[in-house]
PDB file of N, CA, C and O in Angstrom:
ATOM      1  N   UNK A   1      93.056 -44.974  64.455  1.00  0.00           N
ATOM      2  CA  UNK A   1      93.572 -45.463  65.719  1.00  0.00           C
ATOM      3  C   UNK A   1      92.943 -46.818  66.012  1.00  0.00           C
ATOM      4  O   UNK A   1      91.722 -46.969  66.017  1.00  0.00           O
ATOM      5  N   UNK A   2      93.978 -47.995  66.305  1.00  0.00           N
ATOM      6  CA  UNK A   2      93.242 -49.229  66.922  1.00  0.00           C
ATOM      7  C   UNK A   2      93.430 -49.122  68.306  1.00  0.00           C
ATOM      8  O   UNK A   2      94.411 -48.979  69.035  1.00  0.00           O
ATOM      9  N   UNK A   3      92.341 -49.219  68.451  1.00  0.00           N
ATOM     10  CA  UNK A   3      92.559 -49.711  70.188  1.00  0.00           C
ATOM     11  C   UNK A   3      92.101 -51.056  70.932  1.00  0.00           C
ATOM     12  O   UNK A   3      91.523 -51.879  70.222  1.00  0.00           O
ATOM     13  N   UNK A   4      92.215 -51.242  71.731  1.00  0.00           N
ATOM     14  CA  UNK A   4      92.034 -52.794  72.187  1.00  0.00           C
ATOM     15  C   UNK A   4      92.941 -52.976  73.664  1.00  0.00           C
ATOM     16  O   UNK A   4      94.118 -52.906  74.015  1.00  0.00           O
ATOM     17  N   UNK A   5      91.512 -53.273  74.315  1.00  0.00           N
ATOM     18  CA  UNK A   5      91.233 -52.830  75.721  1.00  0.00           C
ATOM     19  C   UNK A   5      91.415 -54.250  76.740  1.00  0.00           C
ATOM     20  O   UNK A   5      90.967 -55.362  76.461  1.00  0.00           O
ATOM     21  N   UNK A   6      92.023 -53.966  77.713  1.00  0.00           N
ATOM     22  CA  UNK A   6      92.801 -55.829  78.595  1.00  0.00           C
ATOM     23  C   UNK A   6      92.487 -55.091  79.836  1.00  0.00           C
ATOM     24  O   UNK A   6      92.537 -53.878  80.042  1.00  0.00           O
ATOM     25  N   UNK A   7      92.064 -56.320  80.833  1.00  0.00           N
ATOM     26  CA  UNK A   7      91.592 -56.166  82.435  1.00  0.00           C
ATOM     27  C   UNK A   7      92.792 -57.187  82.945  1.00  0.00           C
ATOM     28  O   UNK A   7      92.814 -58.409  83.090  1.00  0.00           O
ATOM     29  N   UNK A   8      93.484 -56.460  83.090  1.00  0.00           N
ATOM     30  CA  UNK A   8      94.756 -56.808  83.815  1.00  0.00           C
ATOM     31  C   UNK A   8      95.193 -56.743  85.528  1.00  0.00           C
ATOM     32  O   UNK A   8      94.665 -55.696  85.904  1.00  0.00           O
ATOM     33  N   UNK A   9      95.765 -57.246  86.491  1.00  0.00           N
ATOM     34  CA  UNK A   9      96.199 -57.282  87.581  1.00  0.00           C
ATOM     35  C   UNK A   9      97.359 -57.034  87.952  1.00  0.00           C
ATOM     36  O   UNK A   9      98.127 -57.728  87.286  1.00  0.00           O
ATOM     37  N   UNK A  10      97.921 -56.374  88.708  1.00  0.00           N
ATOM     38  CA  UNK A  10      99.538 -55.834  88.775  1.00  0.00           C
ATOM     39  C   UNK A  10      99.968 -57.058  89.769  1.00  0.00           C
ATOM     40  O   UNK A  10      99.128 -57.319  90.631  1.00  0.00           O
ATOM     41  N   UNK A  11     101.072 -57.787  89.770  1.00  0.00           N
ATOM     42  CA  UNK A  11     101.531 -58.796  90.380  1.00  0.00           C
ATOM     43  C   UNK A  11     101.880 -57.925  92.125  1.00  0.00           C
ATOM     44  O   UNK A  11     101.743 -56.792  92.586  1.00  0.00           O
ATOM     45  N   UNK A  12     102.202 -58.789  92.441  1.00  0.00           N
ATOM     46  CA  UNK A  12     103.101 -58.539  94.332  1.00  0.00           C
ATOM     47  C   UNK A  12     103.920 -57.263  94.322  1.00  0.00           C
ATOM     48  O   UNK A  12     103.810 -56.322  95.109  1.00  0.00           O
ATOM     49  N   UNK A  13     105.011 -57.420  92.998  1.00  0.00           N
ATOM     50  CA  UNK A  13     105.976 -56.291  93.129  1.00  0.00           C
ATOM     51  C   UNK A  13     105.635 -55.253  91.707  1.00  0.00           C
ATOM     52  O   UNK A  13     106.557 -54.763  91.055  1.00  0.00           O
ATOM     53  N   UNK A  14     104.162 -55.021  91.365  1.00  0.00           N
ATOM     54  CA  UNK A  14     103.866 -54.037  90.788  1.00  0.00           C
ATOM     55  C   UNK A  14     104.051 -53.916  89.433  1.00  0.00           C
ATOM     56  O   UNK A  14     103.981 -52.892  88.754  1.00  0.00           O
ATOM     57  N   UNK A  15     104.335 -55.247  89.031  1.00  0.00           N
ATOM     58  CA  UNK A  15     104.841 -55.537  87.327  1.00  0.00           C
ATOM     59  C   UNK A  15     103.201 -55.651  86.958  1.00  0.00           C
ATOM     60  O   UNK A  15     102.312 -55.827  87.791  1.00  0.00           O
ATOM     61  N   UNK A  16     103.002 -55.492  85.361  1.00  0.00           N
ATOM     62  CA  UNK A  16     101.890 -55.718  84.463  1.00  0.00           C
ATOM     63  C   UNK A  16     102.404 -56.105  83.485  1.00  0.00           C
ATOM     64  O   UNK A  16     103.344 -55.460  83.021  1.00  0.00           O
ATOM     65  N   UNK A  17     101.854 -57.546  82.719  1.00  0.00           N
ATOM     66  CA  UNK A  17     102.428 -58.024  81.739  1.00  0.00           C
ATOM     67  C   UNK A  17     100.993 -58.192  80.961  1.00  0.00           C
ATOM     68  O   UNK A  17      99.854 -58.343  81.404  1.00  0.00           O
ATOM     69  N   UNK A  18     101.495 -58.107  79.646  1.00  0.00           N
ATOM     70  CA  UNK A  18     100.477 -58.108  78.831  1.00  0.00           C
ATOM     71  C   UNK A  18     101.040 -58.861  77.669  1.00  0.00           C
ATOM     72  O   UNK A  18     102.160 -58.774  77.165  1.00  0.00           O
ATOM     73  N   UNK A  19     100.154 -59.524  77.392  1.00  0.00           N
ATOM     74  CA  UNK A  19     100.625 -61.000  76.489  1.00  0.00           C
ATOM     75  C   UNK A  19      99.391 -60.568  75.556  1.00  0.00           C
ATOM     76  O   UNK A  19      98.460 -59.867  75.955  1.00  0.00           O
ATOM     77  N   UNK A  20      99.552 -61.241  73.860  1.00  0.00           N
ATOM     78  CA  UNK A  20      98.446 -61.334  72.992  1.00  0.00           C
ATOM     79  C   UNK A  20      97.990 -60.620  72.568  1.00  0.00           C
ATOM     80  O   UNK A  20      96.767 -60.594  72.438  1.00  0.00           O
ATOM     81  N   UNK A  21      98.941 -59.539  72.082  1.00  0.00           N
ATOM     82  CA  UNK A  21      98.189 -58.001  72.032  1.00  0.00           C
ATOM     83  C   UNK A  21      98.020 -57.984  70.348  1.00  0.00           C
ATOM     84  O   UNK A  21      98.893 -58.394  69.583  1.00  0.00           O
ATOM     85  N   UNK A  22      96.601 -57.375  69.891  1.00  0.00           N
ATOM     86  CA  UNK A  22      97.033 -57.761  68.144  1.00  0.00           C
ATOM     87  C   UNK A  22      97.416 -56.442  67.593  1.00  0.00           C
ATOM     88  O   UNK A  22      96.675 -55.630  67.039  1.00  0.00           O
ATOM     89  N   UNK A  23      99.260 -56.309  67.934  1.00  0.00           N
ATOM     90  CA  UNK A  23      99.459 -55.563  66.990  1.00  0.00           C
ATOM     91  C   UNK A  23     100.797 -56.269  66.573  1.00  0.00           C
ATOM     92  O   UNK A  23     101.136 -57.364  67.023  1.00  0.00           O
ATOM     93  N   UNK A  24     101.464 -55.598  65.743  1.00  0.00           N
ATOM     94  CA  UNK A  24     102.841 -56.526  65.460  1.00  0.00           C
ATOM     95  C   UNK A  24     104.021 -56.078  66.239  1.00  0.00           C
ATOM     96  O   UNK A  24     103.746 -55.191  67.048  1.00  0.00           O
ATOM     97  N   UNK A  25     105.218 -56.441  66.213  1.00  0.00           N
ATOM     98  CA  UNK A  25     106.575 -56.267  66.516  1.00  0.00           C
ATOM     99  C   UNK A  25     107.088 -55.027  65.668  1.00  0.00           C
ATOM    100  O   UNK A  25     106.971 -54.885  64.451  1.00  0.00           O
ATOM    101  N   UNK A  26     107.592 -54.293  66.438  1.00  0.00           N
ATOM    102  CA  UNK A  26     108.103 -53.035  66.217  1.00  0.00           C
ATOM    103  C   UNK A  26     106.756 -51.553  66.039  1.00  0.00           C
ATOM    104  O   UNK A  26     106.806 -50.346  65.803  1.00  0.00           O
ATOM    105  N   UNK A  27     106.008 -52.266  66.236  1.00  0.00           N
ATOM    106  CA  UNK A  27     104.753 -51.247  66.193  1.00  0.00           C
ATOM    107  C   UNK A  27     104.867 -50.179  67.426  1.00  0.00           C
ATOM    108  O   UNK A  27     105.407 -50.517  68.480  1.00  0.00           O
ATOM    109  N   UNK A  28     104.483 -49.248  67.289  1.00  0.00           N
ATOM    110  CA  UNK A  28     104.550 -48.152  68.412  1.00  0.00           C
ATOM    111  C   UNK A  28     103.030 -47.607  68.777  1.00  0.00           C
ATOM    112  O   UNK A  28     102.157 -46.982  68.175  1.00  0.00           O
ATOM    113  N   UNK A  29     103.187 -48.176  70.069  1.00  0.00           N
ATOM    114  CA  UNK A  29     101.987 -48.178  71.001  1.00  0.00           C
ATOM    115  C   UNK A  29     101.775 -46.624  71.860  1.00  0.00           C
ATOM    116  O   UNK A  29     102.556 -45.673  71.870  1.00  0.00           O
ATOM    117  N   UNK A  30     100.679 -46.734  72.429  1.00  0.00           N
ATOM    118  CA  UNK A  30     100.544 -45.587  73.712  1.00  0.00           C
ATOM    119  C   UNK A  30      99.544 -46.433  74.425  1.00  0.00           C
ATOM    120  O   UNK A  30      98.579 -47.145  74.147  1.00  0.00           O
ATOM    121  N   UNK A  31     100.390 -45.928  75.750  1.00  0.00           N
ATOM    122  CA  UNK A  31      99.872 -47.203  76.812  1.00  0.00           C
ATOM    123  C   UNK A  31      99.392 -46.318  77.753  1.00  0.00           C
ATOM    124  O   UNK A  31     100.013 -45.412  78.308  1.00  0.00           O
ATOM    125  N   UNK A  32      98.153 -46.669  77.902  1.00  0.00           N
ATOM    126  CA  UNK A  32      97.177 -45.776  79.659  1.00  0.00           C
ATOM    127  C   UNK A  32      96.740 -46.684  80.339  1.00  0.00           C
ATOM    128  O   UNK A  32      96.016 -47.575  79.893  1.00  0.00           O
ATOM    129  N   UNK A  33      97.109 -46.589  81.490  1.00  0.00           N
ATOM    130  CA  UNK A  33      96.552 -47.568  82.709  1.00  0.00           C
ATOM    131  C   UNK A  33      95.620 -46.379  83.466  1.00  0.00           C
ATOM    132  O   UNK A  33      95.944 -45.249  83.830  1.00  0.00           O
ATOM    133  N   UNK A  34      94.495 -47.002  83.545  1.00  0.00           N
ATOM    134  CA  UNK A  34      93.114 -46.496  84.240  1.00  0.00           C
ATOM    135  C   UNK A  34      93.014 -47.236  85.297  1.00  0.00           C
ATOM    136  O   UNK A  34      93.485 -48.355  85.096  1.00  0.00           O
ATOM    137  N   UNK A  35      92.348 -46.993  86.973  1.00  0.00           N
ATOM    138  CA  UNK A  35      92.435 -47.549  87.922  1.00  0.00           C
ATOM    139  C   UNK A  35      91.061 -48.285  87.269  1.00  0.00           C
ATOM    140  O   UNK A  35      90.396 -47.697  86.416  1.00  0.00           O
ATOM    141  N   UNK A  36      90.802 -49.260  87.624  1.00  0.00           N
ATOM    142  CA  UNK A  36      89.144 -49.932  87.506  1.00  0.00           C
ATOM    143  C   UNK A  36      88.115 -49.930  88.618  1.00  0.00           C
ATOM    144  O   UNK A  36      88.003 -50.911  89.353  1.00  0.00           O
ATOM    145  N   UNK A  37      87.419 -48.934  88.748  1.00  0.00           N
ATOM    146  CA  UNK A  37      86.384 -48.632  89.516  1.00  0.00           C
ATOM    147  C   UNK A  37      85.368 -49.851  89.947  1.00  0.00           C
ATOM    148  O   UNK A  37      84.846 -50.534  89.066  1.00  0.00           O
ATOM    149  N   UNK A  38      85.217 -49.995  90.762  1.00  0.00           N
ATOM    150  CA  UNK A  38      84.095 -50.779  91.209  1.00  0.00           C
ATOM    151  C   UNK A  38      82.434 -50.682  91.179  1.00  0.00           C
ATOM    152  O   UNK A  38      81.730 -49.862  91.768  1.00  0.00           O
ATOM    153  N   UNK A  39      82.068 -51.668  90.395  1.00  0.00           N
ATOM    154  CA  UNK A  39      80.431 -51.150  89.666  1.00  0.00           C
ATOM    155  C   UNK A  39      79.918 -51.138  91.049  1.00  0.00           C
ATOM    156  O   UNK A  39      80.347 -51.965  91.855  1.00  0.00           O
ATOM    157  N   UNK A  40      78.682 -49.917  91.517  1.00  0.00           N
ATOM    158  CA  UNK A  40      77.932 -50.029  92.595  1.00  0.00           C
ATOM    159  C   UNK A  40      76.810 -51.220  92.275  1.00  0.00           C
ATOM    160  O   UNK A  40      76.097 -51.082  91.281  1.00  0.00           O
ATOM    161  N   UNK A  41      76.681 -52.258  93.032  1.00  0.00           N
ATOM    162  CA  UNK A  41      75.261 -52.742  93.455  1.00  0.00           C
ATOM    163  C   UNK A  41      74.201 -52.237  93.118  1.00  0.00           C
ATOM    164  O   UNK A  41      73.722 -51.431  93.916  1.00  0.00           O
ATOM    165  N   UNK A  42      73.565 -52.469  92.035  1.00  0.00           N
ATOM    166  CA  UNK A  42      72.290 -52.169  91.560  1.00  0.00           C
ATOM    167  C   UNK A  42      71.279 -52.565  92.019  1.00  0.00           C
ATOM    168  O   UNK A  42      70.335 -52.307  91.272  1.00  0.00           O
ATOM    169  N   UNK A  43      70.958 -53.161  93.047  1.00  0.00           N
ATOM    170  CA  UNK A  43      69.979 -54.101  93.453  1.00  0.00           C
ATOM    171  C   UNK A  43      68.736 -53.605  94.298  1.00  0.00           C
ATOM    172  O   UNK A  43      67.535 -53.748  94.069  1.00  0.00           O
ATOM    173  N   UNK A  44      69.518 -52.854  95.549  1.00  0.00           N
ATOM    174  CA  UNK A  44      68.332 -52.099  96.418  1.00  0.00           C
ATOM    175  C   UNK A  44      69.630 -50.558  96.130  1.00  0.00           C
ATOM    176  O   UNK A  44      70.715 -50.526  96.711  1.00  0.00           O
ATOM    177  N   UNK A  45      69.220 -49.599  95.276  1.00  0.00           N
ATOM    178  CA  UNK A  45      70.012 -48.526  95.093  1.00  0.00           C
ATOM    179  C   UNK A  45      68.826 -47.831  96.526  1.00  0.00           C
ATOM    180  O   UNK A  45      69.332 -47.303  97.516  1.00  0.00           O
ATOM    181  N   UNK A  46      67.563 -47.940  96.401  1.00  0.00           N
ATOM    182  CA  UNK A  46      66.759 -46.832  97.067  1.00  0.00           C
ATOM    183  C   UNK A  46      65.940 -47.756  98.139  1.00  0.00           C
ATOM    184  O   UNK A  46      64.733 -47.989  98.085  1.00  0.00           O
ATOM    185  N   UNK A  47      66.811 -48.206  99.075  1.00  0.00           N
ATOM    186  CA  UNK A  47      65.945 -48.995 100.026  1.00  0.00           C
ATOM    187  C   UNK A  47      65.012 -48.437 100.997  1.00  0.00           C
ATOM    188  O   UNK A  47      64.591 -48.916 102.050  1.00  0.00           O
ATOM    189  N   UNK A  48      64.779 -47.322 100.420  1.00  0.00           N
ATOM    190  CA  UNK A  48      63.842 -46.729 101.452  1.00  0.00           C
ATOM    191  C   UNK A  48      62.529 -46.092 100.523  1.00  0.00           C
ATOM    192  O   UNK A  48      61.733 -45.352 101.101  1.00  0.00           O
ATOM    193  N   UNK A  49      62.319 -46.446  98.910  1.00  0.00           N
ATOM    194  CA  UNK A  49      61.322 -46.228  98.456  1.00  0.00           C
ATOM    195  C   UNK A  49      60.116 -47.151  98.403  1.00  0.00           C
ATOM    196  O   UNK A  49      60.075 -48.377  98.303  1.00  0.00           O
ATOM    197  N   UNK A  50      59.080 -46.190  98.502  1.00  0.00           N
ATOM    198  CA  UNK A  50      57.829 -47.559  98.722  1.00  0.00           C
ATOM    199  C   UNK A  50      57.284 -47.029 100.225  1.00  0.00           C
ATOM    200  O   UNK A  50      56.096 -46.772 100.421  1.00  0.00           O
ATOM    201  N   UNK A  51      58.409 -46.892 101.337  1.00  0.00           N
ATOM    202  CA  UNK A  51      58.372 -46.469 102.392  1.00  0.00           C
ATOM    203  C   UNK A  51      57.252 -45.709 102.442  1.00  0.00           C
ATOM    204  O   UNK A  51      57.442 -44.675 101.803  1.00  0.00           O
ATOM    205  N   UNK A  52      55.788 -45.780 103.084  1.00  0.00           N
ATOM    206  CA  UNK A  52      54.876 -44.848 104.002  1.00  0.00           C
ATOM    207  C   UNK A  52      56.032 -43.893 104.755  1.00  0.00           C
ATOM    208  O   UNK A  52      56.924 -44.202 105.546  1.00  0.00           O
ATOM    209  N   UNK A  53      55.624 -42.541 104.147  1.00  0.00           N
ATOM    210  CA  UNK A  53      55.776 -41.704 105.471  1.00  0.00           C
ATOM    211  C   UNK A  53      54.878 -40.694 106.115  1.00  0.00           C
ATOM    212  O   UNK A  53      54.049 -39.996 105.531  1.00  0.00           O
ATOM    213  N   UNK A  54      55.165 -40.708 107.461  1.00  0.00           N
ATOM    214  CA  UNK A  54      54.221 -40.112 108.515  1.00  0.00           C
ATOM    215  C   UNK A  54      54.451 -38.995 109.103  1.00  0.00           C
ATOM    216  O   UNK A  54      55.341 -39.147 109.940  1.00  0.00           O
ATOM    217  N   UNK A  55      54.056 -37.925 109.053  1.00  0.00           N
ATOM    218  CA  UNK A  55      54.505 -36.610 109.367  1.00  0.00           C
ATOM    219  C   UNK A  55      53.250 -36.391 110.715  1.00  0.00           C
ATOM    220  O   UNK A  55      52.034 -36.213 110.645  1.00  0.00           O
ATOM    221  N   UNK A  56      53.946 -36.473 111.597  1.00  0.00           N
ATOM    222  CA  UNK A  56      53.258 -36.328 113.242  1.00  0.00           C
ATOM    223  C   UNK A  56      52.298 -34.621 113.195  1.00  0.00           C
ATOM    224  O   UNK A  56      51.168 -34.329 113.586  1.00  0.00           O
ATOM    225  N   UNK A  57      53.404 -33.790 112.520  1.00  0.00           N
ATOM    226  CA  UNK A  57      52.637 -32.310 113.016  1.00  0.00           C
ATOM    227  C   UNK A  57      53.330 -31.638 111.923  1.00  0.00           C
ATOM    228  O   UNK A  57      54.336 -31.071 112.349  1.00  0.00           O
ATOM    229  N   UNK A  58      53.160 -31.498 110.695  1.00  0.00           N
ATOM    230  CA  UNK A  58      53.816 -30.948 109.972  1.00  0.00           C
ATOM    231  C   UNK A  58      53.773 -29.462 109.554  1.00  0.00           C
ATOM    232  O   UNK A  58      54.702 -29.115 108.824  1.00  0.00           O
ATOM    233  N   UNK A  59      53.082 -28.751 109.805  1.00  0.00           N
ATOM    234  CA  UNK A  59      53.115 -27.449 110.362  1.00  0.00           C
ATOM    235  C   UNK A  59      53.579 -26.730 111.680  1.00  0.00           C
ATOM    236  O   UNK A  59      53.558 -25.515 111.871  1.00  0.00           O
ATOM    237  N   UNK A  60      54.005 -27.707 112.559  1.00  0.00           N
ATOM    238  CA  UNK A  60      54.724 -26.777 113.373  1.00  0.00           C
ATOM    239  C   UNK A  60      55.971 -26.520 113.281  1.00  0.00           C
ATOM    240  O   UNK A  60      56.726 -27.196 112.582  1.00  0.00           O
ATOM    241  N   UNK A  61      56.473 -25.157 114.219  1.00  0.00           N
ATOM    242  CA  UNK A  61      57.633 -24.779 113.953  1.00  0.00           C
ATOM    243  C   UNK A  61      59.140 -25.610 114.373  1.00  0.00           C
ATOM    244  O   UNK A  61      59.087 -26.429 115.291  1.00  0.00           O
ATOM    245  N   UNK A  62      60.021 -25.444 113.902  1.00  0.00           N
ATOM    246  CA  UNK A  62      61.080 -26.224 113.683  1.00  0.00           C
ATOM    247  C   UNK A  62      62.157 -25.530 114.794  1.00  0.00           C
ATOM    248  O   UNK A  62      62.306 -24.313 114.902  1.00  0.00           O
ATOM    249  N   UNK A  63      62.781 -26.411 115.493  1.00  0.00           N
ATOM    250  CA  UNK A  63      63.916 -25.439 116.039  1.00  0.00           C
ATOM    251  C   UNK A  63      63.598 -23.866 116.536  1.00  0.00           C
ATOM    252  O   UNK A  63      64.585 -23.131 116.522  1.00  0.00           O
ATOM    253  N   UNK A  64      62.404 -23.300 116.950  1.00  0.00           N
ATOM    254  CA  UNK A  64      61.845 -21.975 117.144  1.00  0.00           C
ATOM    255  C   UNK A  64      63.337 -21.597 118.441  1.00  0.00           C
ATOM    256  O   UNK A  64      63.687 -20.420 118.518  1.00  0.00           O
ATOM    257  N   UNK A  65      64.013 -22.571 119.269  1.00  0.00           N
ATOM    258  CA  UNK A  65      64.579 -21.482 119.945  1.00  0.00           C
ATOM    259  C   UNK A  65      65.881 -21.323 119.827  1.00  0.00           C
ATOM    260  O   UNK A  65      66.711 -20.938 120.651  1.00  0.00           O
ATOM    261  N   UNK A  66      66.031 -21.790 118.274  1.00  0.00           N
ATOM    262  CA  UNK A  66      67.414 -20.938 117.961  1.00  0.00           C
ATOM    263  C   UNK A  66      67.354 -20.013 117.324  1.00  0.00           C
ATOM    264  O   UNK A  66      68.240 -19.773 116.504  1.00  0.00           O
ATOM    265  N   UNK A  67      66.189 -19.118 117.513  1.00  0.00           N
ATOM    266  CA  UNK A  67      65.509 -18.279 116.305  1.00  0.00           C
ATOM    267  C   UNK A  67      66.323 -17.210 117.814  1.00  0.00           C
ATOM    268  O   UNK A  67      66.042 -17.020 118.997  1.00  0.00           O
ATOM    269  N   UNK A  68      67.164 -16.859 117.071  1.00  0.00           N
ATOM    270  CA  UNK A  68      67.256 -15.408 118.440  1.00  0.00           C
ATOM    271  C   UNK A  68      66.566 -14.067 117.871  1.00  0.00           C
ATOM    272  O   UNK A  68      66.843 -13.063 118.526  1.00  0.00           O
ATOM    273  N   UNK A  69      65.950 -13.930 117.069  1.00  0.00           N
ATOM    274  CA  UNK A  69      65.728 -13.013 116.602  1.00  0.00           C
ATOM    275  C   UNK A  69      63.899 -12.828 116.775  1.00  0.00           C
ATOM    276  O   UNK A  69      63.180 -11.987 116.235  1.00  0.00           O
ATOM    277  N   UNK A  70      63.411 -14.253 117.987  1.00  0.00           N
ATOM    278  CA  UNK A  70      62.201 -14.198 118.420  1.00  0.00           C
ATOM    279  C   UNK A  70      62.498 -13.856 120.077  1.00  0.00           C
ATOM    280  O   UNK A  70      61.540 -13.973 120.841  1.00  0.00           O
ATOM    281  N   UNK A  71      63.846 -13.426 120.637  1.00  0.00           N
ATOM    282  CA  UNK A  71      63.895 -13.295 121.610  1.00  0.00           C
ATOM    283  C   UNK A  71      63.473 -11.794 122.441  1.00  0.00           C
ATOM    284  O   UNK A  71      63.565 -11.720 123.666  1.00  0.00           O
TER     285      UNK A  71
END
């Protein structure tokens, strides 16, 4: 199998033309169009590491009075 891969744009009214392709005339192709995802920003992925954190009272209890089962 050859394959050979083009970053193409669909015009106004939804046409895709593809020019320069190296295979020949009369050759029989299979054609997949994949949407092209957008690379995330690698830059600050974890802007909150490094971050000091401060835990005020970290043993006390959480939410105690939705505990109905202390009622």
């Amino acid at each position: 199998m050859n394959a050979h891969r083009v970053k193409a744009t669909l015009t106004q009214d939804g046409t895709l033309t593809l020019n320069d392709l190296p295979f020949y005339a009369g050759d029989s192709v299979e054609v997949i169009v994949l949407a092209r995802i957008a690379k995330l920003s690698t830059e600050n992925l974890y802007p909150l590491r490094g971050t000091p954190i401060l835990y005020d009272n970290p043993t006390a209890p959480v939410a105690e009075e939705d505990w109905s089962v202390l009622e």
